[in-house]
N, C-alpha and C positions, 0 to 999 in steps of 0.2 A: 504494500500500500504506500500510497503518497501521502507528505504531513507537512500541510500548510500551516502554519503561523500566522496570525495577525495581530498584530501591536500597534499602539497609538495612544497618544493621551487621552486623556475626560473628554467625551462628546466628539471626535474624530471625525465616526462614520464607520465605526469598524464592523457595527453591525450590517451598516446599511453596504458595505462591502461583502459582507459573509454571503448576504442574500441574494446580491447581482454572482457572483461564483458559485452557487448553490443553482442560479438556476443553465450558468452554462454548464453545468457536469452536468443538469438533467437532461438538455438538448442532446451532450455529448454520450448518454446512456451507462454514466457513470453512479458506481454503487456509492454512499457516501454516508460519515458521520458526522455528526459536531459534537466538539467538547467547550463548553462557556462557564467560563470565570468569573466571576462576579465577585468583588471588596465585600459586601457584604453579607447579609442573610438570607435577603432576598434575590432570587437572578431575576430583575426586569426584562435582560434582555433573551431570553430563553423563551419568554411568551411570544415573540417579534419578530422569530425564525419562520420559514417555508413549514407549516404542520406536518409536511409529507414526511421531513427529515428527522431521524431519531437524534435525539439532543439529549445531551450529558451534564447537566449543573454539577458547580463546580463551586460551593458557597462557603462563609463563613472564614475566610482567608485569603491568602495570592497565591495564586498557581508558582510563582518564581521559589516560594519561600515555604510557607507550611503546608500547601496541597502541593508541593513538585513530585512526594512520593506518590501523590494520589492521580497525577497525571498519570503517568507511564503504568500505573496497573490499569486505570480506565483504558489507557490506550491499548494494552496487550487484550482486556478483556474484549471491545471493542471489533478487536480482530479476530479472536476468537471464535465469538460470537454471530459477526454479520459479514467476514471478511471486504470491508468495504474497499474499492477502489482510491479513494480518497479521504483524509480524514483532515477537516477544518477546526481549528484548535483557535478560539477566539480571547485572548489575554482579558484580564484587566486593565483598565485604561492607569493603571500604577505602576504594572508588572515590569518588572527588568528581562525581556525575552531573552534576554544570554543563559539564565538559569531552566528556562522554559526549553531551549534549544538543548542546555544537558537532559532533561528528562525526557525527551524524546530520542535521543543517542545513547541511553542505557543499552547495555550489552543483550539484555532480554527482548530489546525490539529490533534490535541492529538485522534478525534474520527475515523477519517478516517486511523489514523496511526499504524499502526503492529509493526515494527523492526525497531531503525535507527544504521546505522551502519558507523563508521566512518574508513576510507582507509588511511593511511600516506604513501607517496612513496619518498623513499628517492634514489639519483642520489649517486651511490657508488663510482666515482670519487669526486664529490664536496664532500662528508661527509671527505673522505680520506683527505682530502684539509681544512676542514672546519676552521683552527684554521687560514689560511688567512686571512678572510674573518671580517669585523669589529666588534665588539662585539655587536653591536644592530643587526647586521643580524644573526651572533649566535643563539643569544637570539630568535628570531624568527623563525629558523628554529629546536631548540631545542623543542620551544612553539607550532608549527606546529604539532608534534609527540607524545607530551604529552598525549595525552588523547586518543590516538589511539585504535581502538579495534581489528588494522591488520596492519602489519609494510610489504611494498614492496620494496624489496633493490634491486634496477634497475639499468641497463645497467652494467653486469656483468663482461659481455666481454671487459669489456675498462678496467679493472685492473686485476693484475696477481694474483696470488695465496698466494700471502702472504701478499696483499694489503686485498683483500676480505675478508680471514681469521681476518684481523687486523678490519674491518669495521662491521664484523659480530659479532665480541667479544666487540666493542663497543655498541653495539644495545643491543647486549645482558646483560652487565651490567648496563646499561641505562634504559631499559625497558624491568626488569625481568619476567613481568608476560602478555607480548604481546605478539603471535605466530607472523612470520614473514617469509615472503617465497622471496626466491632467481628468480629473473627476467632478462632476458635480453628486452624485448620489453613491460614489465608489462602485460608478459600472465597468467594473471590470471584465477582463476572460481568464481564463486558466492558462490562455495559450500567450497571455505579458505576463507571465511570474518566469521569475528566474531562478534556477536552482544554486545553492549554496556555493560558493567557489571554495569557499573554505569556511571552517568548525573552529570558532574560537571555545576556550575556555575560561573559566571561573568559577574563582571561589570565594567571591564576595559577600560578605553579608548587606543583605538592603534593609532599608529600613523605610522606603518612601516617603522620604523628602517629609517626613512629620505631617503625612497626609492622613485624615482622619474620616469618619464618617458615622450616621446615623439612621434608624429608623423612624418617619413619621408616621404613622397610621392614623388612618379618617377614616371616621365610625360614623360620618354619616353626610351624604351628598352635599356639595359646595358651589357657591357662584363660582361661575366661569373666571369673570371681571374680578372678583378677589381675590382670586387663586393667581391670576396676571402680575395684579400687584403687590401681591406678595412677593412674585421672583424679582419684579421690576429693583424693591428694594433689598434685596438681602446683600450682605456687605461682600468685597471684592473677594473673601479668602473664599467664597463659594464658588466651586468651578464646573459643578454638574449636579442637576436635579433629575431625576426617571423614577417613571412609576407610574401607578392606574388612578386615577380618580374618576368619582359619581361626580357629575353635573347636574344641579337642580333645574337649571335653564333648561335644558333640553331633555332630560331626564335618559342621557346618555352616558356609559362609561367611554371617557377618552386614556388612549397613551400619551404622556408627560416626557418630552426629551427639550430640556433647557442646558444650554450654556448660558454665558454671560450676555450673549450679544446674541441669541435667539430663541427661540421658541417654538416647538414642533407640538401640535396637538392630535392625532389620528385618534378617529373612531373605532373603538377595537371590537371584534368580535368573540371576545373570551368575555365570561366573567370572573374578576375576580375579588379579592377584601380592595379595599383603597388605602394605597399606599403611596409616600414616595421615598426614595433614598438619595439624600443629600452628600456630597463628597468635597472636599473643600482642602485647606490648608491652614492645619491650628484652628478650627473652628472651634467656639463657644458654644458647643451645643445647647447648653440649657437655655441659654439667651435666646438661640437661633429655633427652639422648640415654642418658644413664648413667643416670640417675633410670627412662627404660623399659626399659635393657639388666637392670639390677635386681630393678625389681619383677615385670617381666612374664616373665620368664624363671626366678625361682627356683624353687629345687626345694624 
C-alpha cells in the first residue's frame, strides 16, 4: 500500500484536500483508508470525510507524540484488514510530520509498504501573515513543511495578486527543490504528489509551541448572528474554531470551520450533540469559556 501524509497548520484545508484525493482514487478505482488526528476529544473533522470511506479517529493526543504508537498499529491493522491501495493519514494541524513519517517506517510496515508520500498544505493568507504569529508557532509551521515531498498553497482566492505572487516567491526560496501547486479548495490529484526522495530522522521531543485547546458544548440551539460575533471577537491567540452547532434561525445543524480571517458555515447532514473545539496559543480558557457563555447565549 501507499501512505500519504498530510500536514499543515490550524485551518489549512487539509481536510478539504483529503476529500479532492479521496475522490481521485475513487475515479482511479483505488481501494483506500483514512487515518485522522485530531488535538483533541472530539474529531470534527472525521464527520466531513467522503461516508463511503472507512475513517480511523485518532483523538485525545498528536499523532507525532502520544498516539505515534497508535499510528502504525492502526496502520498494520488497516492492512490487514481491508488491504487498501492507499492509505490517507490526515495530521493534526500541530503535528511535527517528521515523527509521523517515523511511525509509518516502523520495520513492521516497511513489508507491506510501497511509497510514503508526504503533503504540506499551506493556508496562503496565514503564510502572508505568518510573521504575527509567535515564534514557537513559526517554528512549527516552518517545521510542518520541511521535509515535504508536495507543497499545497491553498485558499487562493482570499489574497490578490500581488499577495500570492509574494507567498509563492517565498515557498519558493524556502523550498527550492519541492514542486508545489496553487489551490483554492486543495483540489488536488494523486498523480502531483511526489514520492519521498529521502527519510529524515528524529528524535525530538515537541511540545507544540505551548499550543492548547478546549471543549465547548451547547446544550441547546443558538442565533446564527451571535455565534458570528462571538468568533468576530475572540482575542488573537485563537487560531481555529470547528464543530457542529443547532441554529435556532433556521432550525438547522450547520459545520463550524473558523480561522481568524474567515468563516465557513455548511449545512450538514449528520446529527450530532453541538459542539465546538477551540485551539489557540496560551489560551485562557476559563475566560474564553465565559466570553461564549456571554455572547452566545444573551438574550
Amino acid at each position: 500500500m501507499d501512505i500519504i501524509i498530510l500536514t499543515g497548520f490550524l485551518g489549512s484545508g487539509k481536510t478539504s484536500l483529503l476529500n479532492a484525493l479521496i475522490r481521485d482514487a475513487k475515479n482511479k478505482s483505488l481501494q483506500m483508508a483514512v487515518v485522522m488526528n485530531d488535538f483533541g476529544h472530539q474529531n470534527v473533522d472525521a464527520h466531513l470525510v467522503d461516508n463511503d470511506v472507512s475513517v480511523t479517529p485518532l483523538t485525545d493526543g498528536c499523532v507525532c507524540c502520544t498516539l505515534k504508537a497508535d499510528l502504525t498499529t492502526q496502520l498494520h491493522e488497516l492492512y490487514l484488514s481491508h488491504q487498501p491501495d492507499v492509505v490517507f493519514v490526515e495530521c493534526s494541524g500541530i503535528a511535527h510530520p517528521i515523527d509521523v513519517l517515523d511511525a509509518c517506517l516502523t520495520p513492521v510496515l516497511a513489508s507491506i509498504t510501497n511509497h510514503v508520500h508526504l503533503v504540506g498544505i499551506i493556508d496562503a493568507v496565514a503564510m502572508q501573515q505568518r510573521e504575527s504569529y509567535p515564534e514557537t508557532v513559526q517554528h512549527l509551521m516552518a517545521e510542518q513543511l520541511k521535509y515535504t515531498s508536495t507543497i499545497c498553497i491553498n485558499k487562493i482566492d482570499l489574497v490578490d495578486t500581488t499577495e500570492l505572487a509574494h507567498v509563492t516567491q517565498v515557498v519558493q526560496d524556502t523550498y527550492p527543490h519541492t514542486p508545489y501547486y496553487l489551490t483554492q479548495n486543495g483540489d488536488m490529484t494523486l498523480d502531483e504528489i511526489s514520492k519521498l526522495a529521502h527519510i529524515p530522522h528524529s528524535t525530538t521531543t515537541h511540545h507544540h509551541a505551548h499550543m492548547t485547546h478546549f471543549l465547548y458544548e451547547i446544550e441547546r440551539p443558538v442565533r446564527q448572528h451571535a455565534l458570528i460575533e462571538c468568533l468576530k471577537q475572540l482575542p488573537k491567540s485563537v487560531y481555529r474554531v470547528k464543530g457542529f452547532v443547532d441554529f435556532s434561525d433556521d432550525d438547522t445543524q450547520k459545520s463550524v470551520q473558523y480561522v481568524p480571517y474567515h468563516l465557513d458555515l455548511k449545512t450538514t447532514q449528520v446529527s450530532l450533540p453541538s459542539y465546538l473545539v477551540v485551539i489557540g496559543y496560551e489560551m485562557d480558557t476559563e475566560q474564553l469559556r465565559s466570553q461564549f457563555d456571554e455572547m452566545i447565549f444573551a438574550s
